[in-house]
Structures are given as structure tokens and as C-alpha cells.
N, C-alpha and C positions, 0 to 999 in steps of 0.2 A: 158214637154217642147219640144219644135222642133226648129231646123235649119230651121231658115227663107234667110239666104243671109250674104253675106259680106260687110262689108265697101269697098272693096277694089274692088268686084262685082267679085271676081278669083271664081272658082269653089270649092266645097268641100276640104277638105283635110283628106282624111283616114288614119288613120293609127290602127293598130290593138296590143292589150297592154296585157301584162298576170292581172289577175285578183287578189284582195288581200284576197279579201271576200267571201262570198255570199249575194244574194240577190239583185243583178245589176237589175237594168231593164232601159230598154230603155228610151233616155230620160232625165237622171240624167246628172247631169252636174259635171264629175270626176272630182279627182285632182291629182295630184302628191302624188305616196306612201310616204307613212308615214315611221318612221323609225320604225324597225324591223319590217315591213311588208313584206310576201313572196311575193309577187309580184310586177307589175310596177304603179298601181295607185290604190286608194282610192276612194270611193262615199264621197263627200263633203259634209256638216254639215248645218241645215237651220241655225244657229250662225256665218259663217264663207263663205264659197263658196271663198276660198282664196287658194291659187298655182293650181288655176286650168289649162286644159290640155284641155278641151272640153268636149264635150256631148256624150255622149252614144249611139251606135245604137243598136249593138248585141250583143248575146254572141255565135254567129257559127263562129267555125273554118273554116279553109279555104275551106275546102270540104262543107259546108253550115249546117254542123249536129252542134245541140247544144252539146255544154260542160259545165257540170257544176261544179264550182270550188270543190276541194276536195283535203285532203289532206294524203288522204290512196296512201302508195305505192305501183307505175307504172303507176294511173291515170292519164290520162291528164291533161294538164295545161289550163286553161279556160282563153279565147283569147274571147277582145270582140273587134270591130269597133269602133273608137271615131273619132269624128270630129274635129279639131286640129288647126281650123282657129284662131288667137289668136283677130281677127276681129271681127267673129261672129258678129250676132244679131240672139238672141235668142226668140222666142215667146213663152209664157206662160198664160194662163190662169189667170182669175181672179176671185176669189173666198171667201169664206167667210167662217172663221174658221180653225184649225188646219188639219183636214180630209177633207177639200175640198170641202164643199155643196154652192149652188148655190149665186152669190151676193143679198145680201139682198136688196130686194126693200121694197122703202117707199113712203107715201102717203101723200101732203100737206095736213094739218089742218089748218093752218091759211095762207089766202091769204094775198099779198104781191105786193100791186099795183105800187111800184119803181122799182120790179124785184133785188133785192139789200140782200131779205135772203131769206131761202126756212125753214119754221118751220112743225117739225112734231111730234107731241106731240104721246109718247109713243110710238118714234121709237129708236130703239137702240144710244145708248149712243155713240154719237159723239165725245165726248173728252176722252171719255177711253174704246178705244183706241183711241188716238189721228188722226184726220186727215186735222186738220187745216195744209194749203198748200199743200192737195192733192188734189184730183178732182172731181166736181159735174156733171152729166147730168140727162136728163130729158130723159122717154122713153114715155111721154105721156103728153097731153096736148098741149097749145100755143106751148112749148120750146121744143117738141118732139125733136130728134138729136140735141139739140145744147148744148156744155160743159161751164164752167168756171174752173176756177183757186179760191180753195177753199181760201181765207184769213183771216176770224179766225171760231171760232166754240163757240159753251156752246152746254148744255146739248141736247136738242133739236132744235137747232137751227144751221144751217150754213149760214154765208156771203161773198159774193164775192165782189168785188169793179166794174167788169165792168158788168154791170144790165142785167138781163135780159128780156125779156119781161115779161109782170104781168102774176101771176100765177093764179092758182083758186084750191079751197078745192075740192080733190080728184086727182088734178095731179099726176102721180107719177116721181119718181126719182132714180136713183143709185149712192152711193159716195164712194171711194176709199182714199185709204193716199196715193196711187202713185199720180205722177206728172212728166211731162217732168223734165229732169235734175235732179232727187232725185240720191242718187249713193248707195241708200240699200233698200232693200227691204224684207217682211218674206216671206219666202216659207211654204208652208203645211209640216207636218212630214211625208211624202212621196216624199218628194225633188221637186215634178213636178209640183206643181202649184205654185200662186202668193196670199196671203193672201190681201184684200182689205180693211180688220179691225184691221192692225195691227200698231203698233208703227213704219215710215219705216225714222227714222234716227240712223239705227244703225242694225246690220242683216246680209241679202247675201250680199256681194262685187257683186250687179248688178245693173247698172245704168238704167233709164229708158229713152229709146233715142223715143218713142211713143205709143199712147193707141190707140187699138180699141175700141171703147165705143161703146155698142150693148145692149142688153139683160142682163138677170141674168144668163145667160150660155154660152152665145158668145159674152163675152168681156175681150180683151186679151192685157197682156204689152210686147212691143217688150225691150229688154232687152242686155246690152252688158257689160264683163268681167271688171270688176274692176283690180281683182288680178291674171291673168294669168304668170305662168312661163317662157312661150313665150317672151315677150318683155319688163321684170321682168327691170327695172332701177335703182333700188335704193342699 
């Protein structure tokens, strides 16, 4: 994931936190340590992304040399960078599957002269995982760049309410369960991408504030903090 910007348009905000673990990598999106953890924050859980703190950048000390956390004594204490905006908008990747390989495109089989569903027989199973109310685009054909608003599904078949233009057999397509306004979404078990085949009412605490719809490699959710510590309310 990356720091794309703030709601607020302020510049970054660094600050640098002791480490609880290992296996930080840049990117992850921390949270507040956990209790009996030795240090000041936690990597977040693709189930949760909740008392978060911000994203990751490093893990160099101030003098710029890495540290890595340890718990032999005299070692140093492993300090990384997090960004701290409780603002954020986060960009993330969009992908397909738990380890992260590229979004699965698919190909119309049966045309669809209302522009109203896009069918493609013997493409992956559209309702399980669910992505009825997430989002449809075209990387090929009439509808090349232009998206809808998925509104329901079956097996092979997705429909929109506002039509597209008619399709034709061999178009292709990319579909996701993101959506502007969804407030979860799955992550990969590597915390840093955005799963595009997953169930997303229920998940990370990250809302989706908008999509780049591109390719099967360069289409990305920009993404902001459900459950930050920062401006914690309740």
C-alpha cells in the first residue's frame, strides 16, 4: 500500500515508533500495540485493520542504517517511520486471491444488446465470492474505459441497472466487490494489497473513497482509516 494524500491536503506526518515484532515491511498499515507487547505498535490483521496509527515506511534508525527487532540483550530497539495522518488516503492495489496474482479478466460469451448484463460462461464464480454491489469495467471492446455499479450477480452472469453500450462475444472485462462507499474491504495475507474476489462487507476497517480501473495489474483502491486511534469517538 502507499500514502497517496490527505483529506486535509497537510503534508505527511512522521513519526518513528519502537517495533513489537518482526517482519515489518514497508507499507503495512500498523496499529496500536497490543497488550503485553514490547513495543509501541503492531502490524494489523487482514480480519481487523482496527486501532490503527498509519502506514509504514521503514525500519532505519535515525542515522538511516536498518535495525532489526530483537530481543537479545543490549540490541537495539528497531524504530520504524509511520505516517500518522489519521486523514490518510491510502492506495492499494487490486488483485486476485490471498498471495496477490494479477485481477482476473474475463471474456463475454453471450452478447447483450441492452448493455444491461455482461455473461461469461465459465468464468469464475461471481457469487462466491460475492461481488454483487461492487464494480464492473470493460478493458476491451465498444465499453473499453467505462465502469458501472454492479447490482446483483448469479453464477456467470453480472447486471447493472444503468446499460451499457451492447457488447459483443469476446469483449473483455474486470470485476471487483469494491465500490465507492463500501467501509471493508480483504486484504492479501501480506497486508499490502486489496483482494478483488473477496466478500467485502465485513474485513479491513478501510472504506473505499475511489478506484483506478486499468488493467489486471494497474488497477488500484484509494482507501481511508475506518478505525484510527487518532480521532477514536466512541
Amino acid at each position: 500500500m502507499q500514502y497517496l494524500g490527505a483529506f486535509s491536503g497537510n503534508s505527511p506526518v512522521i513519526k518513528r515508533y519502537k517495533a513489537s515484532a518482526t517482519g515489518y515491511v514497508p507499507g503495512i498499515i500498523m496499529a496500536a500495540s497490543v497488550a503485553g507487547a514490547s513495543g509501541q505498535m503492531s502490524t494489523s490483521t487482514t480480519t481487523a485493520v482496527t486501532d490503527t496509527i498509519g502506514i509504514l515506511l521503514d525500519n532505519g534508525n535515525l542515522q538511516g542504517a536498518s535495525v532489526l527487532y530483537s530481543t537479545t540483550q543490549g540490541s537495539e530497539e528497531a524504530v520504524f517511520g509511520v505516517i500518522v495522518n489519521p486523514d490518510a488516503i491510502i492506495r492499494a492495489q487490486m488483485v486476485t486471491g490471498a498471495t496477490g496474482t494479477a485481477v482476473t479478466a474475463e471474456t463475454v460469451t453471450t452478447a447483450a444488446s441492452n448493455g444491461l448484463t455482461i455473461t461469461a460462461t465459465g468464468a469464475a464464480n461471481f457469487t462466491s465470492p460475492e461481488k454483487d454491489e461492487g464494480t464492473v469495467w470493460y478493458t476491451s471492446g465498444a465499453n473499453v474505459g467505462k465502469s458501472r455499479k454492479i447490482t446483483s450477480t448469479a453464477a456467470t452472469v453480472i447486471t447493472v441497472i444503468v446499460p451499457f453500450a451492447a457488447n459483443a462475444v469476446g469483449d473483455t472485462f474486470l470485476s471487483s466487490g469494491a465500490a465507492i462507499g463500501l467501509r471493508f474491504v480483504t486484504t492479501t495475507t501480506d497486508l499490502l494489497k486489496l483482494r478483488t474476489d473477496a466478500i467485502n462487507t465485513s474485513g479491513a476497517a478501510l472504506a473505499v473513497i475511489d478506484l483506478e480501473l486499468n488493467g489486471t495489474a494497474d488497477s488500484y483502491a484509494h482507501l481511508t482509516y475506518q478505525d484510527c486511534v487518532w480521532n477514536y469517538t466512541t
